[in-house]
FIGU-204121 format. One record per atom (N, C-alpha, C): residue in one letter; x, y negated, z. Coordinates in steps of 0.05 Angstrom, whole numbers, plus 5000, padded with zeros to 4 digits. Each point is the difference from the previous one (the first is absolute). Layout:
% FIGU-204121
AXYZ ...
***
This chain:
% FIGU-204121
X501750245000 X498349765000 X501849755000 X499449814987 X501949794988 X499249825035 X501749825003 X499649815022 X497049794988 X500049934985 X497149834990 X497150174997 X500250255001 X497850195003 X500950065038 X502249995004 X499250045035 X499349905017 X500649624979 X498949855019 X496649914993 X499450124972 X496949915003 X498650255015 X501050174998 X498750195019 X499249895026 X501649965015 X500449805022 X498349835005 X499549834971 X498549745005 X496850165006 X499150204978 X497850164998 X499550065025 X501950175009 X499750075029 X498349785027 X502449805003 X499849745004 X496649894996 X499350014988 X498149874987 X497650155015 X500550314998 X496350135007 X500750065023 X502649975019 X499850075016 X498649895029 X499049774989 X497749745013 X496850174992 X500350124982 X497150054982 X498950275007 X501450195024 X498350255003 X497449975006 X498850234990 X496250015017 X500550015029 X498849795006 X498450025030 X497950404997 X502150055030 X499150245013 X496850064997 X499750224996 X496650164992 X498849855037 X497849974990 X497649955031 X499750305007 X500450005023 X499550305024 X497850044982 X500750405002 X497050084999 X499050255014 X498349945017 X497550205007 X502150365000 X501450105017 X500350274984 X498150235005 X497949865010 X498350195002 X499850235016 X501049875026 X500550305024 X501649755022 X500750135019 X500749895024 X503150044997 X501549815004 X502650144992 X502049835034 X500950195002 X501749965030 X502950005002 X501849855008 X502849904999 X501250244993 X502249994992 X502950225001 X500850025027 X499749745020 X499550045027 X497949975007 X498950185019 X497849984997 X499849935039 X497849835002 X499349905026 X498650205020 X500050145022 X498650125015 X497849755018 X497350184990 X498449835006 X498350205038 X500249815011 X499050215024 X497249885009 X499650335006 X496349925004 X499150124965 X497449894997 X498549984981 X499649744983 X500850024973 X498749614989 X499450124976 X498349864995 X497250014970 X499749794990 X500749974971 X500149884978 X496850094981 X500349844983 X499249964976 X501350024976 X500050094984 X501050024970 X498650024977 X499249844975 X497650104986 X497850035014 X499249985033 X497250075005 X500550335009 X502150105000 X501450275011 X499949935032 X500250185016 X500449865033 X502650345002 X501349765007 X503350225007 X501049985028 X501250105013 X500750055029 X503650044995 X500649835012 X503050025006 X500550115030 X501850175000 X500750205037 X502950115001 X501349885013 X503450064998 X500649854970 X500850214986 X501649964970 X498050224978 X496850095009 X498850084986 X497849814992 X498749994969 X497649854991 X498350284993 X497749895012 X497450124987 X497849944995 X499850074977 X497149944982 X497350015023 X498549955007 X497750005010 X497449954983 X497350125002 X496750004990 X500649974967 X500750144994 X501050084969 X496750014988 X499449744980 X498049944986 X498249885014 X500249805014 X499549785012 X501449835006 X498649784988 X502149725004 X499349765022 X501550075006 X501149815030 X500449734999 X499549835028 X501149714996 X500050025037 X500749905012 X500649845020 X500150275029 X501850164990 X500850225021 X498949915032 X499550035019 X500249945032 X500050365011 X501449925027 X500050375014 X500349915035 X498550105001 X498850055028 X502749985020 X498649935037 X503050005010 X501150245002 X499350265006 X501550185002 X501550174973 X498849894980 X500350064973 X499550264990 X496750085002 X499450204997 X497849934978 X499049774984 X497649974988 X501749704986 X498850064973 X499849774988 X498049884984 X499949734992 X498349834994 X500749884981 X498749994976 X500549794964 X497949934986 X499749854987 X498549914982 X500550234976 X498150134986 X499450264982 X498649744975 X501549974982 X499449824977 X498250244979 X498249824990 X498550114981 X500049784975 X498550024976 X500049844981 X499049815009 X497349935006 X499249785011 X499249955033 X501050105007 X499650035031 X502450225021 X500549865023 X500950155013 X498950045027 X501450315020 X498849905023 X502350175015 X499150055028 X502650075026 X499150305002 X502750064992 X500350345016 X502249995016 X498550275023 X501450095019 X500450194998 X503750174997 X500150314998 X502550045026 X500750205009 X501950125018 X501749824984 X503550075010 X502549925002 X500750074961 X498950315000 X501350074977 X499149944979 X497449855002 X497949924971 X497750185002 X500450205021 X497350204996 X497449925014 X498450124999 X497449995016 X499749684989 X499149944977 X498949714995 X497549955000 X499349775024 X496549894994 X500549744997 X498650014983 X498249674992 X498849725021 X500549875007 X498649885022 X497849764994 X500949894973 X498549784991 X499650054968 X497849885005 X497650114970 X501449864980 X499750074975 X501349934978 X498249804988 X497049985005 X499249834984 X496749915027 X499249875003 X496649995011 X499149834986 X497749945004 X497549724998 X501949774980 X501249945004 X501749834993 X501450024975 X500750244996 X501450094970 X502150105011 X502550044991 X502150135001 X502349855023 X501350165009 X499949985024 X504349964998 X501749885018 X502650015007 X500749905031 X501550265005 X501249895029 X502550184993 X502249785020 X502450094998 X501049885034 X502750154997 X502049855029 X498550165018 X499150235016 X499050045024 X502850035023 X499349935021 X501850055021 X498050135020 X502750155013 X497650155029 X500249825028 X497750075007 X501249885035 X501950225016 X501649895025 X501650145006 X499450295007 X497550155008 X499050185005 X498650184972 X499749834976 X500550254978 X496650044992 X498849745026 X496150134993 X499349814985 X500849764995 X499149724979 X501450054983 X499749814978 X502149904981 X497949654990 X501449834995 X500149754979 X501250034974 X498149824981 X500950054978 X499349754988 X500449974968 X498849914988 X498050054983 X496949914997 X497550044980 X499749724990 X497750084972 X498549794988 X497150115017 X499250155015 X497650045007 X498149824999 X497549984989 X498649735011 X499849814982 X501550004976 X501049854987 X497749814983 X498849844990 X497149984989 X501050094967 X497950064987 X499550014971 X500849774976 X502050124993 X501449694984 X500550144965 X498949824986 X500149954973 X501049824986 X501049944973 X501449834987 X498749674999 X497450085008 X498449725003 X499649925024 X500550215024 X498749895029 X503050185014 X502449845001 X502550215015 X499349895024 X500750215014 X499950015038 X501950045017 X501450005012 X502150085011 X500450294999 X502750064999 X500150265004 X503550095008 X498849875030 X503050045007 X500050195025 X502250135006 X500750185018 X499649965029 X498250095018 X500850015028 X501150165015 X500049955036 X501250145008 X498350205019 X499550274998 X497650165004 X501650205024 X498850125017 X500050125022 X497950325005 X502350225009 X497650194992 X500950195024 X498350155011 X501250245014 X499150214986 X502150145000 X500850294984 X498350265010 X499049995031 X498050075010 X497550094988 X498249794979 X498449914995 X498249685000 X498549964997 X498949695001 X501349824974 X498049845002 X500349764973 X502449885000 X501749894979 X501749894994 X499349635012 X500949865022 X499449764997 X502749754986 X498849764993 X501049854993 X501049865020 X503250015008 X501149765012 X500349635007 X500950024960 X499649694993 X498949964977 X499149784995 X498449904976 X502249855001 X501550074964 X502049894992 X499049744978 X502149874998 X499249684988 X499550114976 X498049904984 X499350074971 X501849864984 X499750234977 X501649954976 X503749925000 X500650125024 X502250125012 X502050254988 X498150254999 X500350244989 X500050125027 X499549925026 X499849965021 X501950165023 X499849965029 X502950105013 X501850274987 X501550125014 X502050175002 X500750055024 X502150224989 X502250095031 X498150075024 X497450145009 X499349965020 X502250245013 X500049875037 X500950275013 X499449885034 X498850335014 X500749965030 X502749965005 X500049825034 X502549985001 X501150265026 X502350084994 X500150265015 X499449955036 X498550105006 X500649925030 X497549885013 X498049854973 X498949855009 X497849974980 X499850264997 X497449974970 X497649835006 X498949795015 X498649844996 X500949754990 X502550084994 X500449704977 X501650094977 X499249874983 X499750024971 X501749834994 X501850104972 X500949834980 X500950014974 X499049744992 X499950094964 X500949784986 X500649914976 X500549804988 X497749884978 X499149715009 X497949854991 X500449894977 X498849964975 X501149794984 X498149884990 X500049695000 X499149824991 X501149804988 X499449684998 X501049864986 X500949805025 X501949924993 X501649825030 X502149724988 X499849815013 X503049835000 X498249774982 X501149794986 X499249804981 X502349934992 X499350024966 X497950154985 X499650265006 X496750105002 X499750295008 X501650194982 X501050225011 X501250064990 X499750375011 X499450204983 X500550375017 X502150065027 X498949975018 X501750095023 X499250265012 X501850065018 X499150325011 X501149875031 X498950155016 X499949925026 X500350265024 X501750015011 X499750285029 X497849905017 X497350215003 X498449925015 X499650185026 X500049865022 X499850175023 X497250035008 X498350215009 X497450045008 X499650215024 X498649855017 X499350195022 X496850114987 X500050255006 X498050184997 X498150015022 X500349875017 X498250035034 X498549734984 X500649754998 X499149735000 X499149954967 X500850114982 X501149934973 X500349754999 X502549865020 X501749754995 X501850104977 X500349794985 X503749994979 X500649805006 X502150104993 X502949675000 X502050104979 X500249754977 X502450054994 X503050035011 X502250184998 X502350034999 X501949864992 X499049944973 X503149804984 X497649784987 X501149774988 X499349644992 X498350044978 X498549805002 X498149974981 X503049944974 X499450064974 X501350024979 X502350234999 X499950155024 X502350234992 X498850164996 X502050204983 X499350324973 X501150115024 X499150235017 X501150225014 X498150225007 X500850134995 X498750314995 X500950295010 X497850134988 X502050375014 X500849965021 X498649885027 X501250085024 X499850345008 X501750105020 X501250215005 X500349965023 X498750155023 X500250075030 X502950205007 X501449855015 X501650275012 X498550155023 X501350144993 X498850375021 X499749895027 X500449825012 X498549855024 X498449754999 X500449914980 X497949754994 X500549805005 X502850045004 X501149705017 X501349774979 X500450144978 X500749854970 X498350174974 X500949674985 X497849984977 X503250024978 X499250154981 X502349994966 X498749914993 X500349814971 X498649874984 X500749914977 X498849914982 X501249934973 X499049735000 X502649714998 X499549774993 X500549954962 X498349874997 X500349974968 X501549715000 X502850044986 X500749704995 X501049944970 X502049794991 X500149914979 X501850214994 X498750244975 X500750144991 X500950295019 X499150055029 X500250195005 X497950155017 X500150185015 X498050135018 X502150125025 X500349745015 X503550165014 X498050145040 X501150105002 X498750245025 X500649855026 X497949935019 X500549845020 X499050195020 X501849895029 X497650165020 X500149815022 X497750065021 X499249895021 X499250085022 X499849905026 X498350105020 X497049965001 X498750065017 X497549915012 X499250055020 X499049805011 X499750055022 X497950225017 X500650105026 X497950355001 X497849915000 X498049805013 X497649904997 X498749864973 X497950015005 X498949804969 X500049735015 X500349834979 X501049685004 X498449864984 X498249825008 X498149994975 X500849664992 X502749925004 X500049794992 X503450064998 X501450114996 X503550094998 X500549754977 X501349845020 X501949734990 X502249965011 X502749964984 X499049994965 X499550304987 X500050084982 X499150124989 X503150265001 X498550245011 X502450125004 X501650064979 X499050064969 X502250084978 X501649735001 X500449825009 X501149744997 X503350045008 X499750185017 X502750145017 X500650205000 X498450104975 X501550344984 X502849974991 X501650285008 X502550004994 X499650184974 X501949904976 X500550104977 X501950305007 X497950124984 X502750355007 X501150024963 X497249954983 X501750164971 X499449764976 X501549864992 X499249864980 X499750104974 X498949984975 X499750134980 X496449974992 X499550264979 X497249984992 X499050235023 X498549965019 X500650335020 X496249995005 X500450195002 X496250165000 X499650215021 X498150005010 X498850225012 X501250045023 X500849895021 X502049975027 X498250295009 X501750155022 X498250235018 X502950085017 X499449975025 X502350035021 X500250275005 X502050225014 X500050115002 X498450185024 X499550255006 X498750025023 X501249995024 X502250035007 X501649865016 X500849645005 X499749914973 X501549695011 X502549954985 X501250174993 X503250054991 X499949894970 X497849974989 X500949954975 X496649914976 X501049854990 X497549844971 X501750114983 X496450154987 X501250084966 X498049874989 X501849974982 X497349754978 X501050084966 X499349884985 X500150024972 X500749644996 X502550104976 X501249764994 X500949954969 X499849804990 X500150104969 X502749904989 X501350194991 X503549984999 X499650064962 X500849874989 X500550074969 X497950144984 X497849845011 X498150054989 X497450215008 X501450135024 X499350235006 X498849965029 X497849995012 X498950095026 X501950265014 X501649975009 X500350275022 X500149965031 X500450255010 X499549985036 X502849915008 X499949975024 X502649835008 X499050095034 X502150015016 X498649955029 X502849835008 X498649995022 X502049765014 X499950005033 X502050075005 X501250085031 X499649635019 X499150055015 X499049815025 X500150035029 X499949785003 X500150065035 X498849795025 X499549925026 X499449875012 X502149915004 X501349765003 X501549895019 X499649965031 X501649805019 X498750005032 X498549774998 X499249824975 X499749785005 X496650074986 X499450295000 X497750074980 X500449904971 X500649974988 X499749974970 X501250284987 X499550034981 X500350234973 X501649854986 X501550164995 X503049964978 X500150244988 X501649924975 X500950324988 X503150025010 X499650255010 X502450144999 X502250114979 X499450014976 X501850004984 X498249974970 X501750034975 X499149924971 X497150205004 X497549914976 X498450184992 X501050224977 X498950395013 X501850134980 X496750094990 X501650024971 X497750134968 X498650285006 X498750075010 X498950284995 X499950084972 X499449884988 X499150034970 X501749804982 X500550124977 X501049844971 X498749914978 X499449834990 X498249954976 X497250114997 X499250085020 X497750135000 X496849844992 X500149765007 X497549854990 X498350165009 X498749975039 X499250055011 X497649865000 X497949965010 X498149904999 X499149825028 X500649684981 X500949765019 X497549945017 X497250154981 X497849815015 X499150215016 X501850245012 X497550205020 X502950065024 X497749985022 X501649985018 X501750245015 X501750015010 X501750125012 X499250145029 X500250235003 X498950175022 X503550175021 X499749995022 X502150145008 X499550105034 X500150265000 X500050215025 X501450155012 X500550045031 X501450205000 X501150174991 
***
């Protein structure tokens, strides 16, 4: 090769070497896929995938209710029964089966009076005989010429038997609350995240709402105009996980509360939430011990599980004890159903 062909080579080179394709967008591989190291997960935790409900235990995954699709896992305290939203085409409703997916019943009607029917999110009370959820129950008759609300509340049922009642009448045209859950310790109070319109100019806010179940007082948690959501009880009830929405992220905060209901808590306790995980992070759920939040976080495109080691200090606050580690790799887990974990 002559020196004037070596050096346009060069220049050629030179030239596209500014011009490669930008890297393929992640994709979907269609299964759960878990590190080359892989994380020991202790206890029991339940995912979502596709609407799949999978169980991670040590360094084993398993498939669970194979041809039923799942959304918002919850499992009892001793972790013998679990609880999900069972999606259908146009309607969903709450089943309860044992630990392993077996023995499944139905608890809420798929459709009544009303037309077709969706509840999702149930949680149990600490004794395993209630659960809270979300329904449209009730909802009025809405058409393209006369629309009505048709937003989600927060509904109350014992597993026992007896009617499903309605908690709160959520703000219309909302798509209405979320997140309900007892708080451990103290199942007459309730908490869920409200959303309405807040701040000037009005503007979609989400709100931590505290409710006693003896009085049905509420009080907001966090400021008129703040996005915070997905609160998460630890296994004594003494702190709240949570997701604050800010400019460009969804970074993982947590808090105390106080053991009594407070029907006027000023200032507003998320005000003095300590940051544990910054990033896009979803679905907070503490461990059943205390020792650790696993949540879903979206790294390169991809939703996967992550947990994250914590602890009390003497001064009471929650810190993390070290980095959050990946359970999962590229897996594109499923950001909008919540996270379940048991003994």
């Amino acid at each position: 090769m002559t020196r004037r062909a070596a050096a346009a080579l060069v220049m050629v080179l030179l030239a596209t070497a500014g011009c490669t394709p930008s890297p393929a967008a992640p994709r979907d591989p269609g299964k759960v896929v878990l590190p080359v190291k892989q994380v020991e997960v202790a206890g029991r935790l339940y995912a979502t995938k596709s609407r799949t409900l999978y169980r991670f235990s040590g360094a084993h995954l398993v498939k669970l209710l194979t041809g039923v699709r799942v959304k918002d896992p919850a499992v009892n305290t001793d972790g013998s029964q679990l609880a999900f939203a069972q999606l259908q085409e146009q309607s969903s409703t709450i089943g309860i089966s044992d630990a392993r997916g077996d023995n499944l019943q139905t608890v809420t009607p798929a459709a009544g009076p009303e037309g077709k029917l969706w509840a999702f999110a149930p949680r149990f009370s600490d004794d395993g005989q209630r659960i809270v959820y979300l329904s449209d129950r009730g909802k009025q008759e809405s058409n393209p010429q006369n629309l009505q609300p048709n937003d989600l509340a927060v509904f109350s049922q014992d597993l026992a038997g007896g009617a499903a009642r309605r908690l709160i009448a959520p703000i219309p045209y909302t798509g209405g609350d979320s997140d309900p859950a007892f708080r451990p310790g103290a199942n007459d109070q309730l908490l869920y995240t409200t959303y309405l319109y807040g701040g000037a100019p009005l503007t979609p806010v989400s709100r931590l709402t505290w409710m006693s179940l003896r009085t049905g007082a509420r009080v907001y948690l966090s400021p008129d105009g703040a996005r915070n959501f997905e609160p998460a009880f630890s296994p004594d009830g003494r702190f709240l996980a949570f997701v604050r929405a800010g400019s460009g992220s969804d970074d993982l905060y947590v808090m105390s509360l106080a053991s009594s209901f407070s029907r006027e808590p000023q200032p507003e306790p998320s005000e003095a939430a300590t940051l544990l995980q910054a990033g896009i992070v979803s679905q907070p759920v503490w461990a059943p011990d205390g020792s650790a939040i696993a949540f879903l976080m979206l790294v390169n495109g991809s939703f996967d599980l992550f947990i994250l080691p914590v602890a009390t200090d003497a001064a009471g606050s929650v810190h993390a004890t070290g980095p959050a580690k990946a359970v999962t790799h590229g897996s594109f887990l499923d950001a909008d159903s919540r996270l379940a974990w048991s003994p």
